[in-house]
C-alpha positions in Angstrom: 96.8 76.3 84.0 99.6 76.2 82.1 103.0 77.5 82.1 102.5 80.2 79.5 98.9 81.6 81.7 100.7 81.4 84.4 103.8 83.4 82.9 100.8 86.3 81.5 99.0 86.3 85.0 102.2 86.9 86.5 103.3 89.6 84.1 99.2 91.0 84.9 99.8 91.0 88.6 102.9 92.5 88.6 101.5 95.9 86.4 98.6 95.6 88.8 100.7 95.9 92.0 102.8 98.1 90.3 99.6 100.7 89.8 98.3 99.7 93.2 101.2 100.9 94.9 101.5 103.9 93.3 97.9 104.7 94.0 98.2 103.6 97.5 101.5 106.0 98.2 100.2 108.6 96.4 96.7 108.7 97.9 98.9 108.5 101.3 101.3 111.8 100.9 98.0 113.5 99.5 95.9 113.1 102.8 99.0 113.9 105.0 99.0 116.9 103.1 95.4 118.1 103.8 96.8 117.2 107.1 99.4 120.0 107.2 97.2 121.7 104.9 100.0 121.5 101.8 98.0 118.9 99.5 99.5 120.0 96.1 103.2 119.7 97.6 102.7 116.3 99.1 100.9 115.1 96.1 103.5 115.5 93.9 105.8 113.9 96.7 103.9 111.2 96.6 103.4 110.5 93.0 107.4 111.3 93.1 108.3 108.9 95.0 106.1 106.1 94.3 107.4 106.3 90.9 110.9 106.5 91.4 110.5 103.4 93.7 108.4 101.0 91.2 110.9 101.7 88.3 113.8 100.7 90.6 112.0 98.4 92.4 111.4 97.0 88.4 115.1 97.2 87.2 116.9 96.5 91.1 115.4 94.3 93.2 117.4 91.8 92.8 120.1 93.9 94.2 118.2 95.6 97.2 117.1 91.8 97.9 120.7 90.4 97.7 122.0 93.3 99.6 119.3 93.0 102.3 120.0 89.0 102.7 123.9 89.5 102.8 124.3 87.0 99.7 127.5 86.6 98.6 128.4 84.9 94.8 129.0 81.5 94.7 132.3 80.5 92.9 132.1 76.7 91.6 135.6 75.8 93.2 133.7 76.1 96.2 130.6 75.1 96.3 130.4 72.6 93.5 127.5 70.3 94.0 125.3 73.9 93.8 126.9 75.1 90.4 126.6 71.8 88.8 122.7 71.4 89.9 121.7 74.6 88.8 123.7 74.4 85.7 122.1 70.5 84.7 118.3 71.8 85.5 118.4 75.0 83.9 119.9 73.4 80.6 116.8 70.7 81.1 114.2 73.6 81.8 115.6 75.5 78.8 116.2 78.5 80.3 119.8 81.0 80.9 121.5 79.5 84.0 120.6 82.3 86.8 123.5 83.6 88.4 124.4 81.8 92.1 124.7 83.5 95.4 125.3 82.0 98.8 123.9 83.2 102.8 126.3 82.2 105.3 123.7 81.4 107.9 123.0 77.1 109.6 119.2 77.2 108.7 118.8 75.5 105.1 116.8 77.8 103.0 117.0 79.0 99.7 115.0 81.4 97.2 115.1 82.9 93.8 114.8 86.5 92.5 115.4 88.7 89.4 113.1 90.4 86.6 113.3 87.8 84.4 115.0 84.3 83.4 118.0 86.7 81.6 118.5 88.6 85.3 117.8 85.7 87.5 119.4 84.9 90.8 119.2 81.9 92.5 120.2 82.3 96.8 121.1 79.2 98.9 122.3 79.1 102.9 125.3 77.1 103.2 123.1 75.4 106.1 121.3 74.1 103.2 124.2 72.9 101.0 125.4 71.4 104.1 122.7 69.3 105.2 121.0 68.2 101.7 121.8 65.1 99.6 122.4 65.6 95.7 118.6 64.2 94.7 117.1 66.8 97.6 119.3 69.6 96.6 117.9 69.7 93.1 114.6 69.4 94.1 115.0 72.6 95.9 117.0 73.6 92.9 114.3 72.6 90.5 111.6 74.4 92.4 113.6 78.0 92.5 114.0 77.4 89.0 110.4 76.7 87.9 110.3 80.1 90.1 112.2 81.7 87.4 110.8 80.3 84.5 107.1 81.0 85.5 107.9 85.1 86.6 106.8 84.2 89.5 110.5 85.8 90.7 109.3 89.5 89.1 106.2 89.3 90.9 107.9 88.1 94.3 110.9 90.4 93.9 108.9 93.7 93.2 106.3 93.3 96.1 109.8 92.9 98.6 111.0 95.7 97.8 107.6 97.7 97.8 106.3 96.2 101.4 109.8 97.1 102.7 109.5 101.0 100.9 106.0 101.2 102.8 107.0 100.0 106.2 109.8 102.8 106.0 107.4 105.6 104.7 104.5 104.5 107.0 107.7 104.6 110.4 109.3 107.5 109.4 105.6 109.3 109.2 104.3 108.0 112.4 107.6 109.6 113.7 107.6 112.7 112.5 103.7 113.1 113.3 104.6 112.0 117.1 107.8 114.4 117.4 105.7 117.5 115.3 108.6 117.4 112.3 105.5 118.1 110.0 105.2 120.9 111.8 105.3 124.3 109.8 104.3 126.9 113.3 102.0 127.0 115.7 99.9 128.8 114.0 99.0 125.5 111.4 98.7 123.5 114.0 95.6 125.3 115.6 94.0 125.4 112.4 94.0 121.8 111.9 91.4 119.5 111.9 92.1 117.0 114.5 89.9 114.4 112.9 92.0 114.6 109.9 95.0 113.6 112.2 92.9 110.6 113.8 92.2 109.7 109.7 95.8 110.1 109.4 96.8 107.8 112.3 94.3 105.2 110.7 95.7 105.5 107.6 99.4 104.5 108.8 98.2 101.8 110.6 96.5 100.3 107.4 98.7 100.2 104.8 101.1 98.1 106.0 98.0 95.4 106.3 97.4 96.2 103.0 101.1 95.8 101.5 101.2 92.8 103.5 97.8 91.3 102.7 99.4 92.4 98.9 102.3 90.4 99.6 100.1 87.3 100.9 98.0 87.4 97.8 101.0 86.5 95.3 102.9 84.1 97.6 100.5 80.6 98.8 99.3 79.5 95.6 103.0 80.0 93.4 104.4 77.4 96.0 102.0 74.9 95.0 102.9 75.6 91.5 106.6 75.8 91.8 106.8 72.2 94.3 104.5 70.5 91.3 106.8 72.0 88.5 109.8 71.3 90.2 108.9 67.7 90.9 108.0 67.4 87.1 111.6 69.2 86.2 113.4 66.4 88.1 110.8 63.1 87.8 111.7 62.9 91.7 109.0 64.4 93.5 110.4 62.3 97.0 113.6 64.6 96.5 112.0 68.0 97.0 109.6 66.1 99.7 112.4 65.0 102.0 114.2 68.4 101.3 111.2 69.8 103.1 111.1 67.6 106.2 115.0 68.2 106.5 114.1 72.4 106.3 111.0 71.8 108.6 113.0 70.1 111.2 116.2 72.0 111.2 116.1 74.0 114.8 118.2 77.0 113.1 116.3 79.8 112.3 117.2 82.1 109.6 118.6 85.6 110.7 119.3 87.6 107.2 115.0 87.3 106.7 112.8 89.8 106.9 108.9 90.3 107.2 109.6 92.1 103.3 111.6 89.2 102.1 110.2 86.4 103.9 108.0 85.2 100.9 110.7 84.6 98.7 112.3 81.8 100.2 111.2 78.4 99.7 110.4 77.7 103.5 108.8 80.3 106.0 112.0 81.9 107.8 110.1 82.3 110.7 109.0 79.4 111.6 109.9 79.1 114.9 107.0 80.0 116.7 105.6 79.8 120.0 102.4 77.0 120.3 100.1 79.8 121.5 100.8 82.0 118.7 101.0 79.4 115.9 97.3 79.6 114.8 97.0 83.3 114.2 100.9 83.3 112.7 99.6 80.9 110.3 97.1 83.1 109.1 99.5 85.7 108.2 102.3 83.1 107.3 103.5 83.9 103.2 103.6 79.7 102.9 101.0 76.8 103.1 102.2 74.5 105.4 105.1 72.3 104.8 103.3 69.4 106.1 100.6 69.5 103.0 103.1 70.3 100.2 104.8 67.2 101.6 101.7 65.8 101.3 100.6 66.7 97.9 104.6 66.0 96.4 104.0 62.5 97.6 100.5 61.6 96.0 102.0 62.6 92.5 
């Protein structure tokens, strides 16, 4: 595939989650509203709110993301090697140098977000700055940036903010059903059907696995894609490699992640899992392993 497919399949998948979400939120507030037996009303809430949340999910995601990771900009006085990286790879990759922000948090990580190479944002930890050589650092560098030049960054940054709106619909829902604040009188609720409430229930409990399973679809492969376009940014592929190990063997784990945000960042923030549970987080886990990208970096 090459970089121009990959930019129109991202630009594809993006409308495509776009429309998915809004049919997914929508089809949502209308069944809660045969629920309380106000379908019209919660329809148009629904189709509301989806909307208003896809166009600024489209236009500031970057910010919500930023916000959400407490990034802070990066000034060049002060973190140097970082501005001077991102400056020399983006001028090689022939794209707008991406504005810099920095996470003050021990466990190296980094990721990339935006709508596009003109809005791009490039996050690092300073537990990353701190603990990578030059030649690793820009293979980390390299890899965010092949990020931004394939969209893969609209894609990413779009389904964060929309698995994060869901989560919060889906809770505040479940809460109100439990407490009765969808409550009108007594008299609705006797009129009810109560297996429209256990379709409800069912309901809440799925879309999240959907969102999520969303959020899985557009994250595995694009790391594959950005590690092998980084490496051929840089002619180093042994740079991103050790960069890796380094990441996979820190102890710190990242506390500014969240489950909505983890798939942005170059490395699983959660990492740091118990043996017993390691098989069934893998299957869930936004990365491949680090210990086959590793792999594949060094066969090039």
């Amino acid at each position: 595939m090459t970089v121009y497919q990959q930019i129109t399949n991202n630009k594809a998948r993006t409308y495509a989650i776009i429309v998915t979400f809004i049919l997914l939120v929508t089809g949502f507030f209308f069944a809660l509203g045969q629920y309380v037996q106000s379908p019209s009303a919660y329809f148009l809430i629904g189709i509301t709110f989806s909307l208003v949340s896809t166009v600024g999910s489209y236009f500031y995601s970057d910010k919500i993301v930023l916000f959400t990771t407490g990034a802070q900009p990066a000034e060049k006085k002060d973190f140097f090697d970082f501005y001077t990286v991102v400056e020399n790879l983006s001028i090689a990759a022939g794209i707008p140098m991406p504005k810099l922000y920095v996470m003050q948090d021990p466990a190296p990580n980094a990721f990339a977000t935006g709508r596009d190479p003109k809005h791009a944002v490039v996050a690092a930890t300073t537990g990353l700055l701190e603990k990578l050589e030059r030649t690793e650092l820009e293979g980390v560098i390299a890899h965010e940036l092949s990020h931004v030049e394939n969209y893969d960054i609209l894609v990413s940054s779009i389904v964060a903010v929309l698995v994060g709106t869901v989560a919060l619909v889906s809770d505040w829902i479940m809460r109100s059903l439990w407490w009765g604040g969808l409550r009108r009188n007594e008299s609705d609720r006797d009129n009810r059907n109560p297996f429209m409430m256990i379709f409800i229930i069912i309901v809440l409990i799925l879309t999240p696995l959907i969102a999520t399973l969303i959020q899985l679809a557009v994250s595995r492969r694009r790391e594959f894609l950005a590690d092998a376009s980084g490496a051929l940014l840089t002619r180093y592929p042994e740079g991103l490699a050790r960069a890796l190990e380094k990441i996979a063997s820190d102890k710190n784990v990242l506390r500014t992640a969240s489950s909505s945000t983890a798939h942005l960042f170059i490395s699983n923030p959660f990492k740091k899992i118990g043996k017993t549970k390691f098989m069934f987080a893998n299957l869930f886990s936004t990365h491949p392993p680090l210990e086959e990208r590793i792999k594949i970096l060094r066969s090039m």
